[in-house]
N, CA, C and O atoms as a Maestro MAE file, in Angstrom:
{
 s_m_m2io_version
 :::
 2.0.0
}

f_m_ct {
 s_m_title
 :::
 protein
 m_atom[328] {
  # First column is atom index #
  i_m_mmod_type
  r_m_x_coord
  r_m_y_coord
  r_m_z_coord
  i_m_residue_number
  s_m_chain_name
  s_m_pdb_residue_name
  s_m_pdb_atom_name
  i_m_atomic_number
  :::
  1 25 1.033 28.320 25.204 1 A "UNK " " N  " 7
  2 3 -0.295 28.336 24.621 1 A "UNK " " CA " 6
  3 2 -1.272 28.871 25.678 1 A "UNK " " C  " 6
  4 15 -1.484 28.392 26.791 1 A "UNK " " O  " 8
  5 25 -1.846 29.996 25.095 2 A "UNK " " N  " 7
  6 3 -3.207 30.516 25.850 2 A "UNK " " CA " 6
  7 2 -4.454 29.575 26.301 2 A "UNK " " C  " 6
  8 15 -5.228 29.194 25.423 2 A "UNK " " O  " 8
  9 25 -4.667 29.182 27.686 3 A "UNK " " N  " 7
  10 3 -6.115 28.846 27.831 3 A "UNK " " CA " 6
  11 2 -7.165 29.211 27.697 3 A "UNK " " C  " 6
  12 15 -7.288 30.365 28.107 3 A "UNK " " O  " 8
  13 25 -8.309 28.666 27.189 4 A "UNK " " N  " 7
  14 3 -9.128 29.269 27.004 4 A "UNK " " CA " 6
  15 2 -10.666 28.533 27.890 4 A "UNK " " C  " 6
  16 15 -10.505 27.354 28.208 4 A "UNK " " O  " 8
  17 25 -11.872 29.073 28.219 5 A "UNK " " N  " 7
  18 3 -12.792 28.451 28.720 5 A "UNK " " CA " 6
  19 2 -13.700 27.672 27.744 5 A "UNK " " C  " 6
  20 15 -14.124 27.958 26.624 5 A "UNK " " O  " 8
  21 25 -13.871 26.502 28.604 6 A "UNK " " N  " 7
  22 3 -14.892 25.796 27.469 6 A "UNK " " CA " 6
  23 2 -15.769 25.090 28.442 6 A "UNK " " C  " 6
  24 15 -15.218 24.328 29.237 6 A "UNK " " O  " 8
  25 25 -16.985 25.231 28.483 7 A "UNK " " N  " 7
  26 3 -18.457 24.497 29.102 7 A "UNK " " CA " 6
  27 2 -18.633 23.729 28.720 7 A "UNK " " C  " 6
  28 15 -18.126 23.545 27.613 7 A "UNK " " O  " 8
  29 25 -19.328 22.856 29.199 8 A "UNK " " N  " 7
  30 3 -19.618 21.154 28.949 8 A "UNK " " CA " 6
  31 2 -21.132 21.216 29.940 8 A "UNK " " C  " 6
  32 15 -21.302 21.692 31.062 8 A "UNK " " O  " 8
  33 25 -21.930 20.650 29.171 9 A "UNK " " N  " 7
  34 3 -23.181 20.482 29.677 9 A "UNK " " CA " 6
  35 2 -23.436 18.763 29.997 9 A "UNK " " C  " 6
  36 15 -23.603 17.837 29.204 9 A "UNK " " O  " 8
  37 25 -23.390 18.781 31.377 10 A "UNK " " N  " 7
  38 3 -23.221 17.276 31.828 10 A "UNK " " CA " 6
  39 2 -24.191 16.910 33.324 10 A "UNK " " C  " 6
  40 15 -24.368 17.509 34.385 10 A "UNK " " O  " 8
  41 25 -24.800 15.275 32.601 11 A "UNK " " N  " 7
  42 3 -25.868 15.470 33.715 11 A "UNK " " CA " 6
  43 2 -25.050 14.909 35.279 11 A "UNK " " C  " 6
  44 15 -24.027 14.238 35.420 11 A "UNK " " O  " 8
  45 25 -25.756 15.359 36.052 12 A "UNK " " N  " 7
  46 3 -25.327 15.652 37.274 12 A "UNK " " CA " 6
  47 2 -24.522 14.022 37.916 12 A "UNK " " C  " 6
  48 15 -23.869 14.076 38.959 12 A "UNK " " O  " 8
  49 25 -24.632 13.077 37.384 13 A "UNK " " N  " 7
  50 3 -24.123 11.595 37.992 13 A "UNK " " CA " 6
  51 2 -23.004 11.632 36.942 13 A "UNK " " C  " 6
  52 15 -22.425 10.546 36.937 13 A "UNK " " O  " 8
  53 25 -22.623 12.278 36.276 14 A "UNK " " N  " 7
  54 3 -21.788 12.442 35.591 14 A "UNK " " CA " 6
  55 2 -20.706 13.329 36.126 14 A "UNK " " C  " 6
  56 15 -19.625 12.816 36.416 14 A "UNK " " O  " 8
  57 25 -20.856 14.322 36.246 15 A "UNK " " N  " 7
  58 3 -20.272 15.438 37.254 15 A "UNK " " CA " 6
  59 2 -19.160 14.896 38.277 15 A "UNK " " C  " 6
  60 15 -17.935 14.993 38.353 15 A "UNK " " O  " 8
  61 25 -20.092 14.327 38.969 16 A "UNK " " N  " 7
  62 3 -20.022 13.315 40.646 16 A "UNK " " CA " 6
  63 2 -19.193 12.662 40.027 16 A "UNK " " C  " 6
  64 15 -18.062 13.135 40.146 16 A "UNK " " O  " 8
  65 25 -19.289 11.305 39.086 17 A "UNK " " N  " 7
  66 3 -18.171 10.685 38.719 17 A "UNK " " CA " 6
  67 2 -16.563 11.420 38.542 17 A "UNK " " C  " 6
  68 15 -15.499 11.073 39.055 17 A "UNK " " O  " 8
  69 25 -16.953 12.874 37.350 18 A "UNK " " N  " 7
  70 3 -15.656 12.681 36.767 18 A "UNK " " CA " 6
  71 2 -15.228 13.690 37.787 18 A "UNK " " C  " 6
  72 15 -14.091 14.020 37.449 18 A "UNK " " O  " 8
  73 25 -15.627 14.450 39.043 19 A "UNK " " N  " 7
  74 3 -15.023 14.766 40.408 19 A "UNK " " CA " 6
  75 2 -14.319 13.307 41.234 19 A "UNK " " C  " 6
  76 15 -13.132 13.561 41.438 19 A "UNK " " O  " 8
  77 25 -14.470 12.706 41.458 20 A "UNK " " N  " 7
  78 3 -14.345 11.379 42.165 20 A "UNK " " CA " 6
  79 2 -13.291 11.025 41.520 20 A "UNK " " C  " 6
  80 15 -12.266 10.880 42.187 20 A "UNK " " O  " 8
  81 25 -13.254 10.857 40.490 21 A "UNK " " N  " 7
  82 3 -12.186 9.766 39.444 21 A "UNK " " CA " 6
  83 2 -10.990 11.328 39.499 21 A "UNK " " C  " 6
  84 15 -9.814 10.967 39.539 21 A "UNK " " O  " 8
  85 25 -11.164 12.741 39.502 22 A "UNK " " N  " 7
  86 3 -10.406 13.253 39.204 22 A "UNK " " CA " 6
  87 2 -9.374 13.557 40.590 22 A "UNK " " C  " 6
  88 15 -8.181 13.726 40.841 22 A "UNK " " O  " 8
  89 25 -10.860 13.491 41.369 23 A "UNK " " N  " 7
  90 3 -9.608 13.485 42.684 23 A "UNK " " CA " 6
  91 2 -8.547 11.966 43.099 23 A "UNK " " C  " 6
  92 15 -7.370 11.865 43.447 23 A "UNK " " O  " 8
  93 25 -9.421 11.153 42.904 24 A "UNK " " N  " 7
  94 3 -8.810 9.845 43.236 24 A "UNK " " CA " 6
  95 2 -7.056 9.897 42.273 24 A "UNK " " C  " 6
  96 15 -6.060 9.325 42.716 24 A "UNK " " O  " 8
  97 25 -7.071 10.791 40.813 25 A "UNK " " N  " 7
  98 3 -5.734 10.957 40.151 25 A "UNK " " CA " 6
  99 2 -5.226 12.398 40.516 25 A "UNK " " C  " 6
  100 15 -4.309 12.809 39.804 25 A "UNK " " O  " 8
  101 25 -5.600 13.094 41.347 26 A "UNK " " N  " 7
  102 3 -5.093 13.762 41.808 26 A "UNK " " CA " 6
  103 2 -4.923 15.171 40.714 26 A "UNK " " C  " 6
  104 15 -3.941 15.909 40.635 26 A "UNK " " O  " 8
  105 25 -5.797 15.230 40.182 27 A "UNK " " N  " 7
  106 3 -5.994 15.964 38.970 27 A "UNK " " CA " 6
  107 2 -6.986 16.832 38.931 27 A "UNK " " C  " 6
  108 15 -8.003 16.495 39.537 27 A "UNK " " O  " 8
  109 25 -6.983 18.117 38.255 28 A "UNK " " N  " 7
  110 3 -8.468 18.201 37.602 28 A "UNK " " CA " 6
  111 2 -9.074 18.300 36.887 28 A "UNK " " C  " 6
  112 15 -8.589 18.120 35.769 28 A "UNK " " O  " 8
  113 25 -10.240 18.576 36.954 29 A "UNK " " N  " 7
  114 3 -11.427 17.750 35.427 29 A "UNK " " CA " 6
  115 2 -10.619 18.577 34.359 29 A "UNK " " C  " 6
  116 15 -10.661 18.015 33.264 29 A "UNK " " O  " 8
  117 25 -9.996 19.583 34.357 30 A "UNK " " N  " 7
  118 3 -9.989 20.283 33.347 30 A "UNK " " CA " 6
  119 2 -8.757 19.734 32.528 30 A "UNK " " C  " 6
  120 15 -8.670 19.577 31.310 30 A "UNK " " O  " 8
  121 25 -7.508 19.396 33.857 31 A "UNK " " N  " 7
  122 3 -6.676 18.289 33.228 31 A "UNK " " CA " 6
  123 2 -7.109 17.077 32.478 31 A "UNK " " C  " 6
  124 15 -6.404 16.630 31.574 31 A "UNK " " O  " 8
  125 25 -8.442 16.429 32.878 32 A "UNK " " N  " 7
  126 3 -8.380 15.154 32.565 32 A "UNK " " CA " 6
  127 2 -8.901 15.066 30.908 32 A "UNK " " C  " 6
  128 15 -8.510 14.299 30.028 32 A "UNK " " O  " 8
  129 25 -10.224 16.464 30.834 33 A "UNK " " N  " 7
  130 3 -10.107 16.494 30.053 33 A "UNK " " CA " 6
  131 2 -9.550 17.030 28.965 33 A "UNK " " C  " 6
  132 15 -10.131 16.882 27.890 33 A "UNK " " O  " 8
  133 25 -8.359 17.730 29.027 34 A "UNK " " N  " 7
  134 3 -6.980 17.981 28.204 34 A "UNK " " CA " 6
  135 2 -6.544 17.055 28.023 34 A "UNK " " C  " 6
  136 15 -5.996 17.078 26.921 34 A "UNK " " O  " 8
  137 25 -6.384 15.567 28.804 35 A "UNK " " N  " 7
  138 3 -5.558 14.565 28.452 35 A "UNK " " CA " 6
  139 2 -6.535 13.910 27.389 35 A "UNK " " C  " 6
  140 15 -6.101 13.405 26.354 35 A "UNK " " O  " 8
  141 25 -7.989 13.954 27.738 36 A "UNK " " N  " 7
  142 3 -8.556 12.820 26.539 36 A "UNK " " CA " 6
  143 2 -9.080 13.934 25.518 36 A "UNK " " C  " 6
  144 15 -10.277 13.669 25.402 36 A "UNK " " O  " 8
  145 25 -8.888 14.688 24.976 37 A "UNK " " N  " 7
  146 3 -9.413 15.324 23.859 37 A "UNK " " CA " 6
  147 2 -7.518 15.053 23.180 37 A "UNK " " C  " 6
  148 15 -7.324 14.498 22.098 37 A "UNK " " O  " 8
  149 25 -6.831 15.356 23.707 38 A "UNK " " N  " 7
  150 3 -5.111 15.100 23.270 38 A "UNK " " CA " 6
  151 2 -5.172 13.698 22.599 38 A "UNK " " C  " 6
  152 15 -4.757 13.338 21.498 38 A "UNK " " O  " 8
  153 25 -5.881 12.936 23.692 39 A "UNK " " N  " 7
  154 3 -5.785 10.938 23.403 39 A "UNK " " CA " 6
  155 2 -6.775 11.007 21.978 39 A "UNK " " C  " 6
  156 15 -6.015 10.938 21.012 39 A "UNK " " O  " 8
  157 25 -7.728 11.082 21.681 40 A "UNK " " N  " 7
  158 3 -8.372 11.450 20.587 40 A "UNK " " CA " 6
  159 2 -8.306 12.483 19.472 40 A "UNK " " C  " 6
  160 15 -8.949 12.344 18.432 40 A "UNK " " O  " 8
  161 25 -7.853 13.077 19.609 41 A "UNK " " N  " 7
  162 3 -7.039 14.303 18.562 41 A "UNK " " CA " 6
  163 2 -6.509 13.500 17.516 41 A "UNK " " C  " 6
  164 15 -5.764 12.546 17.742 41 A "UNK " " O  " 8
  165 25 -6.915 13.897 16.233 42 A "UNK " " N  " 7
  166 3 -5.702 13.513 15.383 42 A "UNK " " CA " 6
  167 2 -4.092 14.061 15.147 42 A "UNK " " C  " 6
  168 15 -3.024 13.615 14.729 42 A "UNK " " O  " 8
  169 25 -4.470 14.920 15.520 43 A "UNK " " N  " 7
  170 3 -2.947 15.959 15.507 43 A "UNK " " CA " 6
  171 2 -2.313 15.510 16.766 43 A "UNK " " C  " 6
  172 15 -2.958 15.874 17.749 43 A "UNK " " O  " 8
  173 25 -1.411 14.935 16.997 44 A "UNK " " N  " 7
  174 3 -0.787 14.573 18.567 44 A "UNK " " CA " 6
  175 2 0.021 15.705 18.682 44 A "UNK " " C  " 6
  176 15 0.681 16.213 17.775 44 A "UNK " " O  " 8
  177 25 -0.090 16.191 20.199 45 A "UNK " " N  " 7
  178 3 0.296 16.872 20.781 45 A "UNK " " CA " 6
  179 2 1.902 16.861 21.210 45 A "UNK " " C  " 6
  180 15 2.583 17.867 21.408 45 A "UNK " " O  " 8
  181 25 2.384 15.341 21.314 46 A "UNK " " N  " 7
  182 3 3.737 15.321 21.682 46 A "UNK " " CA " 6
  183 2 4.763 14.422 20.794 46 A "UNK " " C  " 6
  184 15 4.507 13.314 20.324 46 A "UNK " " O  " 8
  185 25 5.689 14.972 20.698 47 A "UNK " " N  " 7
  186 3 6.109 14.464 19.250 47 A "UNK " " CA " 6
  187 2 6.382 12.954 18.851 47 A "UNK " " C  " 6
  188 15 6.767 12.591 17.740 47 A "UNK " " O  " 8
  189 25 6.060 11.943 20.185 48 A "UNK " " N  " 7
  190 3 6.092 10.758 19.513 48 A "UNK " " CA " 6
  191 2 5.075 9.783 20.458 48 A "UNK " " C  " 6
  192 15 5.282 9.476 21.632 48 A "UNK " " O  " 8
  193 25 4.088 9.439 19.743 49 A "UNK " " N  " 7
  194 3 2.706 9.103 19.749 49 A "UNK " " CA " 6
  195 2 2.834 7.982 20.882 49 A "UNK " " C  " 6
  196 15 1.907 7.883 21.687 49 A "UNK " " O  " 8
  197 25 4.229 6.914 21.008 50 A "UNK " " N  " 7
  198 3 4.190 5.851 21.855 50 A "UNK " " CA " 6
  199 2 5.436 5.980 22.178 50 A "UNK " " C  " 6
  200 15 6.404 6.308 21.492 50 A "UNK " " O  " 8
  201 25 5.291 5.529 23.942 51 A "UNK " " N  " 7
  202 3 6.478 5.256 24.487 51 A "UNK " " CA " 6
  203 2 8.105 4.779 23.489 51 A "UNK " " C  " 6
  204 15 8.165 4.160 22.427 51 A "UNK " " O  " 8
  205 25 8.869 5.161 24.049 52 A "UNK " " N  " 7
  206 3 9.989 4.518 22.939 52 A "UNK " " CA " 6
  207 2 10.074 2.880 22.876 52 A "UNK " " C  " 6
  208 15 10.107 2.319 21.781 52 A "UNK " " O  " 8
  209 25 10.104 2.270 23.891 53 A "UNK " " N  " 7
  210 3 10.103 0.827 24.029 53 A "UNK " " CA " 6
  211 2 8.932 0.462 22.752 53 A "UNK " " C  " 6
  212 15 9.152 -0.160 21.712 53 A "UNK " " O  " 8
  213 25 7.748 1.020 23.181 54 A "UNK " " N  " 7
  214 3 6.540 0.777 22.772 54 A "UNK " " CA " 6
  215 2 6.968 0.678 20.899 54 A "UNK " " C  " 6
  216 15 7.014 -0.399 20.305 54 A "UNK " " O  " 8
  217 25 7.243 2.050 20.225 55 A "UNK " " N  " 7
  218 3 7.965 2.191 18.887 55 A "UNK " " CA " 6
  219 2 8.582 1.513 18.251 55 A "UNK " " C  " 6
  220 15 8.506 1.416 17.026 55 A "UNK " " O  " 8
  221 25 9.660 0.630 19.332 56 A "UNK " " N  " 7
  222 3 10.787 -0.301 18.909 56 A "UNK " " CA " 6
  223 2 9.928 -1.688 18.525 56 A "UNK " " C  " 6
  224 15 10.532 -2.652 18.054 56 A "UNK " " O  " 8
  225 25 8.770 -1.723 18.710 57 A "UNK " " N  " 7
  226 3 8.185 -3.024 18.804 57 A "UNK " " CA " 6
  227 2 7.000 -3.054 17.879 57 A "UNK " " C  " 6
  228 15 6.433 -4.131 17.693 57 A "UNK " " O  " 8
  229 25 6.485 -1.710 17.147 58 A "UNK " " N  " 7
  230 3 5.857 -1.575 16.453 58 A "UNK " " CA " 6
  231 2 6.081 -2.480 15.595 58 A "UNK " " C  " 6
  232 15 7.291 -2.649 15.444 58 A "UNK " " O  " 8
  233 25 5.427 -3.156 14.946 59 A "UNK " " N  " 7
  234 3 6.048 -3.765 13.530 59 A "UNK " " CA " 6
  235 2 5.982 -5.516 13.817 59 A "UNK " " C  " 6
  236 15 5.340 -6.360 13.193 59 A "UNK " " O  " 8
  237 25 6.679 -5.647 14.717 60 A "UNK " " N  " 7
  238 3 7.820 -6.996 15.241 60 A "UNK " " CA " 6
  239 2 6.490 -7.822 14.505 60 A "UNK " " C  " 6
  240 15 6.688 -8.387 13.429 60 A "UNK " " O  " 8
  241 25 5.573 -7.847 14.937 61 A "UNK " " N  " 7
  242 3 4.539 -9.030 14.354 61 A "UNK " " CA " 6
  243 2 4.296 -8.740 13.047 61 A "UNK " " C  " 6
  244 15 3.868 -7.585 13.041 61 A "UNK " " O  " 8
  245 25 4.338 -9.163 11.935 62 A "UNK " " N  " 7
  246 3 3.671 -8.373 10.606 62 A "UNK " " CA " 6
  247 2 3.192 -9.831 10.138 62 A "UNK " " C  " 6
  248 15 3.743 -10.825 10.609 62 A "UNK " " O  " 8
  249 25 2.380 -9.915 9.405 63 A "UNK " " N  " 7
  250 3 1.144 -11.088 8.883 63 A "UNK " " CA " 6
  251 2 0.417 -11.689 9.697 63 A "UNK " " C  " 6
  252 15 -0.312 -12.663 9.507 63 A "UNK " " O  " 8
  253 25 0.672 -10.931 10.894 64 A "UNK " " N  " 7
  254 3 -0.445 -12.191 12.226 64 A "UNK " " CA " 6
  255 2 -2.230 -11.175 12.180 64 A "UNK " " C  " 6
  256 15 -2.693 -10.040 12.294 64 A "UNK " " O  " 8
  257 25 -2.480 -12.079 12.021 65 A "UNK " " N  " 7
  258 3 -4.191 -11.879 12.159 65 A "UNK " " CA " 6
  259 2 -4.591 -11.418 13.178 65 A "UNK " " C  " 6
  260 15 -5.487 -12.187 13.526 65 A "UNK " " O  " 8
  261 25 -4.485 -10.480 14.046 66 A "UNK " " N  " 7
  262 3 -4.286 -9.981 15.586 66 A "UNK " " CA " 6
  263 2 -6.229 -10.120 16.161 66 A "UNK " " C  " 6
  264 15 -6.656 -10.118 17.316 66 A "UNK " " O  " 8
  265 25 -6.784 -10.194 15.240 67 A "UNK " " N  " 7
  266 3 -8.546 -10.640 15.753 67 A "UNK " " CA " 6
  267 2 -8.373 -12.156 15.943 67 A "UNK " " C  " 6
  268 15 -9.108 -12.459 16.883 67 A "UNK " " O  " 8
  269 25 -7.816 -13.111 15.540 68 A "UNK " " N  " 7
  270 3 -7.991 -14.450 15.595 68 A "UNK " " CA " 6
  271 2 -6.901 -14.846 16.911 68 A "UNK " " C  " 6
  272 15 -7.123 -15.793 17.666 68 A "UNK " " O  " 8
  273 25 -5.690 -13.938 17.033 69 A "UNK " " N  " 7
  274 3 -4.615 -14.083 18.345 69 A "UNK " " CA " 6
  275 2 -5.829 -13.836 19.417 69 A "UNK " " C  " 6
  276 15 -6.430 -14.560 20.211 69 A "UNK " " O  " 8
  277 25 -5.879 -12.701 19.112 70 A "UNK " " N  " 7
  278 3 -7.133 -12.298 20.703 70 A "UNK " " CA " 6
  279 2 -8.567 -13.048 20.913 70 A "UNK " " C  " 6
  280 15 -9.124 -13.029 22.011 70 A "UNK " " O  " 8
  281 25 -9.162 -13.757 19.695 71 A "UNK " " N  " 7
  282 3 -10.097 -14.675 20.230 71 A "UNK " " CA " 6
  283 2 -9.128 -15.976 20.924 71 A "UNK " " C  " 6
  284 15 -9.469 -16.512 21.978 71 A "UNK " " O  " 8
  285 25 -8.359 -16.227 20.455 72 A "UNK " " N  " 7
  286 3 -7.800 -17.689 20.935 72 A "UNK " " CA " 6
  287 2 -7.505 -17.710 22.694 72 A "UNK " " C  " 6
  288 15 -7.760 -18.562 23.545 72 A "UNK " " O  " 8
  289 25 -6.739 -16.122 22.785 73 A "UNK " " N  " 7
  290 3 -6.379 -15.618 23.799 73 A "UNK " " CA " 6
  291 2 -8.069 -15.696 24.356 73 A "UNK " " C  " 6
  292 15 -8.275 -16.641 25.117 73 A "UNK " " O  " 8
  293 25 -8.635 -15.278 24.214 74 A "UNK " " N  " 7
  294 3 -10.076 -14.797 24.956 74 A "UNK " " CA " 6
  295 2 -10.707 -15.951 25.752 74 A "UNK " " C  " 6
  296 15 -11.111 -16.026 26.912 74 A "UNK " " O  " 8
  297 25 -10.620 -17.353 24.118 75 A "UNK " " N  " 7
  298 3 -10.916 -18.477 24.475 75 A "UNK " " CA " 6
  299 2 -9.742 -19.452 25.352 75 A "UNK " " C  " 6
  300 15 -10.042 -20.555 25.808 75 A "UNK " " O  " 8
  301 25 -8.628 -18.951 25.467 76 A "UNK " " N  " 7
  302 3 -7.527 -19.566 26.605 76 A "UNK " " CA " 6
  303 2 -8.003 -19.080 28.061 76 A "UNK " " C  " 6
  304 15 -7.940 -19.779 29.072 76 A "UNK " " O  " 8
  305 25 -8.395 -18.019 28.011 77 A "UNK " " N  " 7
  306 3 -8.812 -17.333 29.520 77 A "UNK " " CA " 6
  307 2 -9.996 -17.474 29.794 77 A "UNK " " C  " 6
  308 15 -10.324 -17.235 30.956 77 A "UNK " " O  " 8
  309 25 -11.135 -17.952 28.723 78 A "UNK " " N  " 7
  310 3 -12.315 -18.141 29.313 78 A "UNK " " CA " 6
  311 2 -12.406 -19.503 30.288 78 A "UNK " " C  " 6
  312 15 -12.961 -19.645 31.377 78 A "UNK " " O  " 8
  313 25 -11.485 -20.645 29.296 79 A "UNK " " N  " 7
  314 3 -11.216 -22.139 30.307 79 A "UNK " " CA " 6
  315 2 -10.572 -21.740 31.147 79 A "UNK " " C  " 6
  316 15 -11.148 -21.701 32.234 79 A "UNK " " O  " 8
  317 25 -9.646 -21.431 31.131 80 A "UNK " " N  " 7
  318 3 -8.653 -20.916 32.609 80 A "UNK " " CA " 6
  319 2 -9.580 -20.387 33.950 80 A "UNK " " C  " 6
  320 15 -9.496 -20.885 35.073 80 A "UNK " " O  " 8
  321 25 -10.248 -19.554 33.664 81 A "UNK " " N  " 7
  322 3 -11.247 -19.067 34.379 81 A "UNK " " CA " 6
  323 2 -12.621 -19.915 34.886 81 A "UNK " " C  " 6
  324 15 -13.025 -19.551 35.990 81 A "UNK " " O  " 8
  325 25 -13.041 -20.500 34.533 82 A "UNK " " N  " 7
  326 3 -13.984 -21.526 34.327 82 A "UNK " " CA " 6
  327 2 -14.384 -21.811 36.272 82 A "UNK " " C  " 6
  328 15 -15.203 -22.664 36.615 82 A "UNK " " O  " 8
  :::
 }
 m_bond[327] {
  # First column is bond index #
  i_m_from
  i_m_to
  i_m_order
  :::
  1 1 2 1
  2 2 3 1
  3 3 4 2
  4 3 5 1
  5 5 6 1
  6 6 7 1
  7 7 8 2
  8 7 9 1
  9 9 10 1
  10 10 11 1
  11 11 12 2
  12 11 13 1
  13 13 14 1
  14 14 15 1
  15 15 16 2
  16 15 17 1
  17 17 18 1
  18 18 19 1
  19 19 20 2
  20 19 21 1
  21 21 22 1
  22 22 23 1
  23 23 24 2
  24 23 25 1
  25 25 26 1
  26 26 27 1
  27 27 28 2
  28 27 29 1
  29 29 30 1
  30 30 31 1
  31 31 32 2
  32 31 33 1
  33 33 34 1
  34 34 35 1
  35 35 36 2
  36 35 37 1
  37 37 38 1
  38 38 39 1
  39 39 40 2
  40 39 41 1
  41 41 42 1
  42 42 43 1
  43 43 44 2
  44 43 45 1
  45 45 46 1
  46 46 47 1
  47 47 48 2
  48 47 49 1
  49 49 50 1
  50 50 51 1
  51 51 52 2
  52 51 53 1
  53 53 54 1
  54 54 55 1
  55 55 56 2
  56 55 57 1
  57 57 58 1
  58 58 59 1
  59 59 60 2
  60 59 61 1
  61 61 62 1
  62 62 63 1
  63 63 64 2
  64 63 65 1
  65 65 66 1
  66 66 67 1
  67 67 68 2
  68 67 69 1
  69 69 70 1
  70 70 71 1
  71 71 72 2
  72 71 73 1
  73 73 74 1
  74 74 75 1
  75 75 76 2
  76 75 77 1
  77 77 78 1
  78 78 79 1
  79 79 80 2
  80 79 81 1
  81 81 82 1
  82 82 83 1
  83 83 84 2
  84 83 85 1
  85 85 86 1
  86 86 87 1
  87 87 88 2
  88 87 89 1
  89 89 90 1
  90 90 91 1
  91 91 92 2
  92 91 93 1
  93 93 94 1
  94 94 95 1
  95 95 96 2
  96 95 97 1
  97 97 98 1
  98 98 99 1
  99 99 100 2
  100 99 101 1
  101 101 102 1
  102 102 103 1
  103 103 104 2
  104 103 105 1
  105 105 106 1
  106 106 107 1
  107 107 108 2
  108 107 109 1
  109 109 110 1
  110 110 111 1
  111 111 112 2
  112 111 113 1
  113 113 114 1
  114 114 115 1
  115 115 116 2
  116 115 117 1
  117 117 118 1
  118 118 119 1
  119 119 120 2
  120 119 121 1
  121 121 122 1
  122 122 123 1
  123 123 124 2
  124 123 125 1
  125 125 126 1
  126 126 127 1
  127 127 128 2
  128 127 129 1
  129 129 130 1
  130 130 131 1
  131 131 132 2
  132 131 133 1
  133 133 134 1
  134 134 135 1
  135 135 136 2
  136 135 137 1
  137 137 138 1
  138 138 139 1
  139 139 140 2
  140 139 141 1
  141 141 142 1
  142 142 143 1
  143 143 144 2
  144 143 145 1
  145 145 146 1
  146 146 147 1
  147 147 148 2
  148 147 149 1
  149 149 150 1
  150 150 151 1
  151 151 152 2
  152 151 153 1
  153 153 154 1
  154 154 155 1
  155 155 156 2
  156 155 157 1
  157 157 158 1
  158 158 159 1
  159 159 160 2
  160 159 161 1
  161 161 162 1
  162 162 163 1
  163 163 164 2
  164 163 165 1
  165 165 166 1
  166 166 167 1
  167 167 168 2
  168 167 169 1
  169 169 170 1
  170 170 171 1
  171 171 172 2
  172 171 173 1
  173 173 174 1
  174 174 175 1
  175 175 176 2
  176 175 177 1
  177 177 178 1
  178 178 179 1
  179 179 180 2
  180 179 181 1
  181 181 182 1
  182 182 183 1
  183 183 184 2
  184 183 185 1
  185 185 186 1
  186 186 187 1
  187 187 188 2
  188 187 189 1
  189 189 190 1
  190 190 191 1
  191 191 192 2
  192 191 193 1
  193 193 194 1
  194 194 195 1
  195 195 196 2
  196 195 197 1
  197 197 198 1
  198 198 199 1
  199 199 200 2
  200 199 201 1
  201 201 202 1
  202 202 203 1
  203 203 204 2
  204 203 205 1
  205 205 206 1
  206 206 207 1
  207 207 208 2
  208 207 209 1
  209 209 210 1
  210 210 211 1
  211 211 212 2
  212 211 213 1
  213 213 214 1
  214 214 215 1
  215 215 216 2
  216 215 217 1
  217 217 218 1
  218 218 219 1
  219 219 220 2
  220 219 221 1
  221 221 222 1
  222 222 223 1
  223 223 224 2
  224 223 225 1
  225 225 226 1
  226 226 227 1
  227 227 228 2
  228 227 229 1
  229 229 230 1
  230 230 231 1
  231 231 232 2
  232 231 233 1
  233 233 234 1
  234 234 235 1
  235 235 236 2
  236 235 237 1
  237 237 238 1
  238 238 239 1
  239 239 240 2
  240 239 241 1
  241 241 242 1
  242 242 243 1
  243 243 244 2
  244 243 245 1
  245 245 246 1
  246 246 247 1
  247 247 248 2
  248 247 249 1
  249 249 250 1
  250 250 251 1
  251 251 252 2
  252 251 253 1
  253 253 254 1
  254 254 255 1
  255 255 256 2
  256 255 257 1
  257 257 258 1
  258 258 259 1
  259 259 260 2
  260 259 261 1
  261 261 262 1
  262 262 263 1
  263 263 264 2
  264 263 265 1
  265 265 266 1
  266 266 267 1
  267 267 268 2
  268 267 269 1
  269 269 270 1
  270 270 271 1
  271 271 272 2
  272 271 273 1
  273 273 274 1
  274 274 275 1
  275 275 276 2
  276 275 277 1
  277 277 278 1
  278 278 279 1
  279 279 280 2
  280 279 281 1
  281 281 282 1
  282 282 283 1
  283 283 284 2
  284 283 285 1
  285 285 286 1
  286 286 287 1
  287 287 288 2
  288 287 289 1
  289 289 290 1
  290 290 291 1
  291 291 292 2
  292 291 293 1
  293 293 294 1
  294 294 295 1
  295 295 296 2
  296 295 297 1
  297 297 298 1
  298 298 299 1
  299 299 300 2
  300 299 301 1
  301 301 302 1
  302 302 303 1
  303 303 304 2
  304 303 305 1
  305 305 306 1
  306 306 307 1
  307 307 308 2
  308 307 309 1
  309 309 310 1
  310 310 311 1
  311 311 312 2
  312 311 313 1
  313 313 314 1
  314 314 315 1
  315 315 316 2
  316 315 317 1
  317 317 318 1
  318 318 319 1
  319 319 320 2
  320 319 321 1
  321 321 322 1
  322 322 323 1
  323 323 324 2
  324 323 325 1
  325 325 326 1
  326 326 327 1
  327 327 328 2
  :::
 }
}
């Protein structure tokens, strides 16, 4: 696939950041942002959306209320933390 150029108009503490964060991954901006326009895309780019482990496990919970798991969780770690 052909690259092509694309501009982004970004204010300058912005810039600074996504230089910083791109060197710290050893990357660049232009990679990083190929990876998150890919992460947001509806069309996925690689033919299977989650790790394989990740796939095998899809599912395993079915009827759990996963907003009421993660408040309970939220409220287990808020005492824990305390």
């Amino acid at each position: 696939m052909r690259n092509h150029k694309l501009t982004l108009l970004l204010d300058e503490e912005t810039i600074i950041n996504a230089r910083t964060y791109a060197k710290k991954q050893n990357a660049s901006i232009s990679a990083l942002v190929k990876k998150f326009f890919n992460a947001v895309s509806l069309t996925k780019p690689n033919k299977e959306k989650y790790p394989a482990i990740t796939s095998e496990l899809l599912g395993v919970i079915k009827g759990v209320n996963l907003d009421e798991v993660n408040k309970e969780y939220s409220a287990y770690l808020t005492d824990k933390y305390k």
